[in-house]
Every structure is written in C-alpha cells, then in structure tokens.
N, C-alpha and C positions, 0 to 999 in steps of 0.2 A: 504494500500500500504506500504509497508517494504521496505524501504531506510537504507542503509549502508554507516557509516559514513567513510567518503575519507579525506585524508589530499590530498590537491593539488600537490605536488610530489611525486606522488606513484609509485615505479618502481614491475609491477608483473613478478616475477621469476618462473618458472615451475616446479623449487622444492621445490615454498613453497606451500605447499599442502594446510595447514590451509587455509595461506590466500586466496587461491583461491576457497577453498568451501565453504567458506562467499558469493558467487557470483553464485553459483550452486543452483538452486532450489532442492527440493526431489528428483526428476525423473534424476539428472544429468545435466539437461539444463542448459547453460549458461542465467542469469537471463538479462530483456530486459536494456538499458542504463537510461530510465526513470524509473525503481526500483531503480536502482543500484546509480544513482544520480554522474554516470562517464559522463567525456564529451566523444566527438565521440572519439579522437584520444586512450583517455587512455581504451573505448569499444573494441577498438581494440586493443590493447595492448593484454588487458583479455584476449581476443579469442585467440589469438596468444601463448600464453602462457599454458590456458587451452590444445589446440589442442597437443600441444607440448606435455601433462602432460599424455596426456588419449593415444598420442602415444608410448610414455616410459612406461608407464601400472601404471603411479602412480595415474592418478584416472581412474576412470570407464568410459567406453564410455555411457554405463547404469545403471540404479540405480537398485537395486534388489526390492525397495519399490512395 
C-alpha cells in the first residue's frame, strides 16, 4: 500500500499539476483516501481540485498507459 506523505495544512491548487499527480494512480484515477492517508475533508478538496484540472485540460481525464 503506497501512502503519500501530507503535512496537515495542505491547500490543493488546480494549477499545481505536480502536486496533484502524486494522488493520481497510472490510469489517471484519483487514488482512494486510505492510500492517500488524507482525511475526508482534505479527499475532497483533491477531487475538487483534480476535477477543476482535467476540466482546464491541465491533466488528463485518461491516462494513455
């Protein structure tokens, strides 16, 4: 299981691309909150933010893998 490590004020922005593919499996998936080792709220945040990214086209809705 692949846990990424979080400092506990993390704010996710949808233009940072990096840090949000740290939370993207291979295929594009937003990875589950139990890898990720986010609590609910800041789960949600990710999604939030993700969704934002892949609708600006800065990441992929799917992975080419």
């Amino acid at each position: 299981m692949r846990r990424v490590k979080v400092d506990s004020n993390i704010y996710f922005d949808y233009r940072d691309v990096k840090t949000l593919q740290k939370f993207l499996d291979p295929y594009g998936r937003i990875e589950a909150g139990a890898r990720t080792g986010l609590t609910a709220k800041q789960q949600r945040q990710l999604a939030v933010a993700v969704k934002r990214a892949r609708h600006l086209a800065l990441l992929p809705f799917v992975s080419a893998n």
